[in-house]
ZADO-1210 file (C-alpha; in nm, 4 decimals, padded with zeros to 6 digits):
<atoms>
<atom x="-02.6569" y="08.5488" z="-00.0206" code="UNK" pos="1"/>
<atom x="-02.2910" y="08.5992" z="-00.0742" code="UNK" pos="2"/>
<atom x="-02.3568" y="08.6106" z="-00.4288" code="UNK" pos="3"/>
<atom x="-02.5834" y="08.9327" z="-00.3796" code="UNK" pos="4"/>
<atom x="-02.3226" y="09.0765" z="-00.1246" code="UNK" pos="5"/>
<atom x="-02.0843" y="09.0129" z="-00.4435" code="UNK" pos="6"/>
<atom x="-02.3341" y="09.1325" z="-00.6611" code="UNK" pos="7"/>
<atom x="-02.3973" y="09.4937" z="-00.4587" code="UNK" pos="8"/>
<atom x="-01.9917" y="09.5937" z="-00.4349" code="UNK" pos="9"/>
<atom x="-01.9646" y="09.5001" z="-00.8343" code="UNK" pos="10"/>
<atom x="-01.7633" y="09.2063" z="-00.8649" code="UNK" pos="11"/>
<atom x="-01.7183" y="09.0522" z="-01.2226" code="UNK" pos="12"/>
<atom x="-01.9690" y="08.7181" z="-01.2673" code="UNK" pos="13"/>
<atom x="-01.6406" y="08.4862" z="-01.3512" code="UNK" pos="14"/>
<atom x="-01.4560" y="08.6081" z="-01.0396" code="UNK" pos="15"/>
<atom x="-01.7513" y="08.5354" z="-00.8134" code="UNK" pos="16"/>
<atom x="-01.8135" y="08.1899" z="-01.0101" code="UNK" pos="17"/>
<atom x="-01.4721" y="08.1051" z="-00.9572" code="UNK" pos="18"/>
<atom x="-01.4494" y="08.2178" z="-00.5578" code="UNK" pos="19"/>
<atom x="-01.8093" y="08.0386" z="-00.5223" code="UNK" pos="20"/>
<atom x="-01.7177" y="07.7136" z="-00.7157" code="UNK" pos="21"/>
<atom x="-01.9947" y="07.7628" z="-00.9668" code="UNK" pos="22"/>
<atom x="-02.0593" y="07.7938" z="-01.3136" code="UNK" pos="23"/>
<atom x="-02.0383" y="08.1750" z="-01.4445" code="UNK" pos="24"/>
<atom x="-02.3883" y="08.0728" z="-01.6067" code="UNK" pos="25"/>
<atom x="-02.5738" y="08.0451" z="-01.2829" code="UNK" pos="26"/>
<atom x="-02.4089" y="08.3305" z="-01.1390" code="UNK" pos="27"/>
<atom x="-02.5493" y="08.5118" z="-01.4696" code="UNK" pos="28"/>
<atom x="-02.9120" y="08.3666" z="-01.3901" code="UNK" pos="29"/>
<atom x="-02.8189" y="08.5000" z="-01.0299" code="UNK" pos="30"/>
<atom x="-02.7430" y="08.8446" z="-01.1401" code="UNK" pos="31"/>
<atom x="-03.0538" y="08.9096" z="-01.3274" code="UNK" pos="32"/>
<atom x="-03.2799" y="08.7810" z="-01.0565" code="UNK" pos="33"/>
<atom x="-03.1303" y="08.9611" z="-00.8327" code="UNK" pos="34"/>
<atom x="-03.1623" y="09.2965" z="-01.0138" code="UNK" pos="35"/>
<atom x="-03.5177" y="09.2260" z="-01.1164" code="UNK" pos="36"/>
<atom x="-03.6247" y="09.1079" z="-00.7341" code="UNK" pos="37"/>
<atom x="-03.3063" y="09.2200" z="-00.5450" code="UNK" pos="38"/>
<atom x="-03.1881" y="08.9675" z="-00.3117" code="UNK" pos="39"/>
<atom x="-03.5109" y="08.7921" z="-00.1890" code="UNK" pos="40"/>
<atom x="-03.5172" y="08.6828" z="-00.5490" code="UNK" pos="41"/>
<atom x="-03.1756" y="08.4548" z="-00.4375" code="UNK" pos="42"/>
<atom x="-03.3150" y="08.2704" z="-00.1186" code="UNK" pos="43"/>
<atom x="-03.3417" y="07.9351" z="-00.1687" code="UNK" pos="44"/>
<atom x="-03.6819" y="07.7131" z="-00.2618" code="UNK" pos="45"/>
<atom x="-03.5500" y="07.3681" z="-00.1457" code="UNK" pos="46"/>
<atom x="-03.4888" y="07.1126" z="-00.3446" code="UNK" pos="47"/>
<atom x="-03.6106" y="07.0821" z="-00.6600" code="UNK" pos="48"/>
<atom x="-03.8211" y="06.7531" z="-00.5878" code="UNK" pos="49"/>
<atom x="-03.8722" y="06.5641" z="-00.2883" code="UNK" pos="50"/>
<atom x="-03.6820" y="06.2452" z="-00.2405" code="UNK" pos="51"/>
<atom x="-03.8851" y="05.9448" z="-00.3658" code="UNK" pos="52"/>
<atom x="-03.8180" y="05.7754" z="-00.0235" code="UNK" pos="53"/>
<atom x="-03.9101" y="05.9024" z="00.2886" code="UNK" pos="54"/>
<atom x="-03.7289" y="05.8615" z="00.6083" code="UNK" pos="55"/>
<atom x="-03.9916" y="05.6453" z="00.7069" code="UNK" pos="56"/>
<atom x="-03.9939" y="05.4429" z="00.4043" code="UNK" pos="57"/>
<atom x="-03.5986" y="05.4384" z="00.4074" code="UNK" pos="58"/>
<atom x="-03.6346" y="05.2548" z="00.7775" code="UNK" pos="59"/>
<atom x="-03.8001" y="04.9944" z="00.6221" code="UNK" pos="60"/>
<atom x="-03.5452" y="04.9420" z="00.3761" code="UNK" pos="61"/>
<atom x="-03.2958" y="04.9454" z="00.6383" code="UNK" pos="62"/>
<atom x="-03.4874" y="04.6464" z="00.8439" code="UNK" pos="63"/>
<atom x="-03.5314" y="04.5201" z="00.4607" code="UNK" pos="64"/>
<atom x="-03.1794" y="04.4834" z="00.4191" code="UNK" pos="65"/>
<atom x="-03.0836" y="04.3422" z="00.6901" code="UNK" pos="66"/>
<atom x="-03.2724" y="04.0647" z="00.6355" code="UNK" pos="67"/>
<atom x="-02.9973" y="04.0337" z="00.3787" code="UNK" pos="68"/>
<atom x="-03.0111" y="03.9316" z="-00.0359" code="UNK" pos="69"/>
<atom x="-03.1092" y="03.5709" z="00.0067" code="UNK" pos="70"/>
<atom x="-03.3902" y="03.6148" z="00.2506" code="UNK" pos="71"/>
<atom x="-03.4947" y="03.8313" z="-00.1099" code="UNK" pos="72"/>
<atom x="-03.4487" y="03.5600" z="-00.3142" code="UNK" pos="73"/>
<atom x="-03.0710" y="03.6425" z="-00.4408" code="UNK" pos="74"/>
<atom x="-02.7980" y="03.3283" z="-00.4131" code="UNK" pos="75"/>
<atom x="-02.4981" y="03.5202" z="-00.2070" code="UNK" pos="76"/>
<atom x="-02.5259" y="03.7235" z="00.0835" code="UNK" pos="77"/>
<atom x="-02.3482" y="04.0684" z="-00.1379" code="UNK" pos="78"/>
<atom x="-02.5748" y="04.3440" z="-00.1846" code="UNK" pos="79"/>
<atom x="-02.5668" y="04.5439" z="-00.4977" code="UNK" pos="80"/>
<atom x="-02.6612" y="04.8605" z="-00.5780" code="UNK" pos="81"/>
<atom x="-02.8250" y="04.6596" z="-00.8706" code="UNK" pos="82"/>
<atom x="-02.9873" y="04.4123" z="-00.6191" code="UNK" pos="83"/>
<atom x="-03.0981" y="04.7290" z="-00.3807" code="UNK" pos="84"/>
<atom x="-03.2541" y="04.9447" z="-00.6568" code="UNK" pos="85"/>
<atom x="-03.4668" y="04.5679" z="-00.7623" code="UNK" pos="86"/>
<atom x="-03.5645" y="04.5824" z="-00.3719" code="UNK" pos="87"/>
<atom x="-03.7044" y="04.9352" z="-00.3833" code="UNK" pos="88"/>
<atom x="-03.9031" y="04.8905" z="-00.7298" code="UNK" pos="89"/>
<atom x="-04.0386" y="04.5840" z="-00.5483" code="UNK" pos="90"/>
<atom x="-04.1197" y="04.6713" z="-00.2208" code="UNK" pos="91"/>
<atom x="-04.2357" y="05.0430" z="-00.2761" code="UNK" pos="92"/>
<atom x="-04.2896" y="05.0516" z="-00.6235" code="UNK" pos="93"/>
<atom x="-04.0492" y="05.3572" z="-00.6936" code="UNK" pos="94"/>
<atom x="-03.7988" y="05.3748" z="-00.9702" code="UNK" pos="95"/>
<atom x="-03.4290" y="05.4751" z="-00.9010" code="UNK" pos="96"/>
<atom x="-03.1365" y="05.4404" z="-01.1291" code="UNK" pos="97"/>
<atom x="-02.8512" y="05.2858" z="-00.9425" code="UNK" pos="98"/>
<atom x="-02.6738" y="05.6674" z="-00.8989" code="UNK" pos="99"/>
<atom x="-02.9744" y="05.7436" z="-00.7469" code="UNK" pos="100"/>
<atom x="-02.9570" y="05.4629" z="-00.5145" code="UNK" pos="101"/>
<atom x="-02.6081" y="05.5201" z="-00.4376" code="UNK" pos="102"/>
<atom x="-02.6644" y="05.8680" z="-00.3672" code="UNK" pos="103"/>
<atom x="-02.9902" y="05.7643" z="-00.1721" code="UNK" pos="104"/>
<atom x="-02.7441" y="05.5504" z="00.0779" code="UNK" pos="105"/>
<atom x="-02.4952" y="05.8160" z="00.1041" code="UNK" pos="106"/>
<atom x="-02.7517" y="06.0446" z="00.2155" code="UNK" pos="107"/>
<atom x="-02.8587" y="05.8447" z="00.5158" code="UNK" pos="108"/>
<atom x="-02.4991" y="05.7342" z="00.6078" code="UNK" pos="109"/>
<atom x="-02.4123" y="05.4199" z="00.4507" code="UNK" pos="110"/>
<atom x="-02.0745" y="05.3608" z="00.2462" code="UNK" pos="111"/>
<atom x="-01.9444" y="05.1084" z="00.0042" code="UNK" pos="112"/>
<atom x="-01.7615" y="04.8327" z="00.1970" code="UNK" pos="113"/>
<atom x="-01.5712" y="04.6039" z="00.1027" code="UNK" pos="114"/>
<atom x="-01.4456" y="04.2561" z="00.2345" code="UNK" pos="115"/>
<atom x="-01.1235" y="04.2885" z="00.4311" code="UNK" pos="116"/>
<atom x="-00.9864" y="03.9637" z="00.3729" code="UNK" pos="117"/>
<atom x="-01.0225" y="03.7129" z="00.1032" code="UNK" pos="118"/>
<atom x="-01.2832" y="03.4513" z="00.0847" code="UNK" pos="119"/>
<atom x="-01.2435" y="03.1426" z="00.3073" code="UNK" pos="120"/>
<atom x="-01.2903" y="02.8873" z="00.0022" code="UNK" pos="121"/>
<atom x="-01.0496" y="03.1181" z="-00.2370" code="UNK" pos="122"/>
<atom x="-00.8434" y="02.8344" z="-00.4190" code="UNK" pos="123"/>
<atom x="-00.5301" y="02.9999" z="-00.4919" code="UNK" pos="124"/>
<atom x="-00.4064" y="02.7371" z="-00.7525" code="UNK" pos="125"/>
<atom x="-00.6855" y="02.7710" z="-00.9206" code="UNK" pos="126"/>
<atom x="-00.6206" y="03.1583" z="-00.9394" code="UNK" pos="127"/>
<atom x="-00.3313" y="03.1100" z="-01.0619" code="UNK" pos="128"/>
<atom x="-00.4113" y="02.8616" z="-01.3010" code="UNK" pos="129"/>
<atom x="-00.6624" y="03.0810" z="-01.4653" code="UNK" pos="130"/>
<atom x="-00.4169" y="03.3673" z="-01.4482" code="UNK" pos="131"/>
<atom x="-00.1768" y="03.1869" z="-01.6390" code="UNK" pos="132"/>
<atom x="-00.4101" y="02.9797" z="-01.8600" code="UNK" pos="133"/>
<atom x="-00.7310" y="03.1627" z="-01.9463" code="UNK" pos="134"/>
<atom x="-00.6856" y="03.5538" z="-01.8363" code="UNK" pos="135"/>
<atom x="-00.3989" y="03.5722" z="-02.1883" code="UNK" pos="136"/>
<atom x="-00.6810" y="03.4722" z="-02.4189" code="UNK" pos="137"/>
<atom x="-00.9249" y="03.7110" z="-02.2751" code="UNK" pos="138"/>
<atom x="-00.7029" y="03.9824" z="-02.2413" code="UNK" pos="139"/>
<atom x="-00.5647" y="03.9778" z="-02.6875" code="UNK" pos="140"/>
<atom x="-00.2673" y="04.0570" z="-02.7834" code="UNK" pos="141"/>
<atom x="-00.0375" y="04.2883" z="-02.7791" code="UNK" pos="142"/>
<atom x="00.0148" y="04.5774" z="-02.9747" code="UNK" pos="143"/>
<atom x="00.2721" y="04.4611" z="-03.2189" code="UNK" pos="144"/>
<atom x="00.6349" y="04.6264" z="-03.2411" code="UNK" pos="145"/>
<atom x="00.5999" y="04.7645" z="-03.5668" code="UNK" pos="146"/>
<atom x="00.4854" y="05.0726" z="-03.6997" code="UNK" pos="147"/>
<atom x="00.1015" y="05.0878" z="-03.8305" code="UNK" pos="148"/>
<atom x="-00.0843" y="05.3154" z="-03.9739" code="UNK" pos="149"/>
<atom x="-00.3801" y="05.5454" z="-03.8143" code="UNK" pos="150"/>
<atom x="-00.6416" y="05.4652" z="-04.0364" code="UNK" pos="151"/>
<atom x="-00.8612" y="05.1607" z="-03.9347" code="UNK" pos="152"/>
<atom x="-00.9674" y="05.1732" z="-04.3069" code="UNK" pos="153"/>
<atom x="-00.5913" y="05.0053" z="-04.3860" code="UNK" pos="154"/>
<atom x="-00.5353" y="04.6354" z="-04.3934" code="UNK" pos="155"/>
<atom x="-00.2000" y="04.7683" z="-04.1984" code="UNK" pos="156"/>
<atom x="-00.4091" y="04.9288" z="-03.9173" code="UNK" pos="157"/>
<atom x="-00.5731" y="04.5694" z="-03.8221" code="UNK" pos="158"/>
</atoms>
C-alpha cells in the first residue's frame, strides 16, 4: 500500500525499489497493476501455496522428534536437517528439500544449536595426532613459490 501511496505522488520505480528493499522489476509489475486496477489491484492474496505441513501435522513432528534419531532408527542422538526431511517423507509422505525444512523449523521457532562443550569421549591425542599426521595429506600442497602460468592447458600451470 505504500507502494500505491508512492505510486499516486509520482515517485520514480528505482527510488521506491530502493526505499522498499525490492527489486525495481516488481515495483514495475506493481505500477501497471495498479494503474490498470488502482490500488485494490496491490492487496495481498497470501501466500502463494500453503505450507505442506500443517500446524497440526508440525505437532506431531515435534512429539516425533523428541522421541529423538535413534528411537527412528539413526545411530547418534544429532538430528539433521538431512535426518528431519527423511522423517517427514516417512511419516507424512511430503517432500521437502532440506532449505525447506530449515525454513519449515524457523517458522515455528526452532534454531540451529549447537553443543556447548566438547564431547565427553573427545581423545585429544588422537586429535592431534590426526592433525599432525593425516589432515597434511588431505589438505595438498601448497601453492609453490614460483611463478606459473594461467593457463591450465600448460605443463607449467600443473
Amino acid at each position: 500500500m505504500e507502494a500505491a501511496e508512492r505510486f499516486r505522488q509520482g515517485d520514480e520505480n528505482p527510488i521506491i525499489a530502493h526505499d522498499l528493499r525490492v527489486s525495481v522489476r516488481s515495483v514495475q509489475r506493481w505500477r501497471r497493476a495498479w494503474s490498470q486496477d488502482g490500488p485494490r489491484a496491490l492487496t495481498s492474496r497470501g501466500p502463494a501455496s500453503l505450507p505442506l505441513l500443517s500446524d497440526e501435522l508440525f505437532a506431531v513432528l515435534e512429539r516425533e522428534l523428541a522421541k529423538g534419531p535413534v528411537a527412528h532408527g539413526w545411530p547418534d542422538q544429532t538430528w539433521t536437517l538431512s535426518r528431519i526431511r527423511t522423517l517427514i517423507g516417512r511419516r507424512f509422505h511430503k517432500s521437502y528439500t532440506w532449505q525447506g525444512v530449515a525454513a519449515l523449523l524457523k517458522r515455528h521457532g526452532w534454531s540451529c544449536q549447537v553443543p556447548a562443550r566438547r564431547a565427553i569421549e573427545r581423545d585429544e591425542t588422537a586429535v592431534a595426532g590426526w592433525v599432525k599426521e593425516t589432515w597434511p595429506s588431505v589438505e595438498g600442497p601448497w601453492r609453490r613459490s614460483t611463478p606459473g602460468s594461467s593457463s591450465r592447458t600448460k605443463p607449467a600451470s600443473r
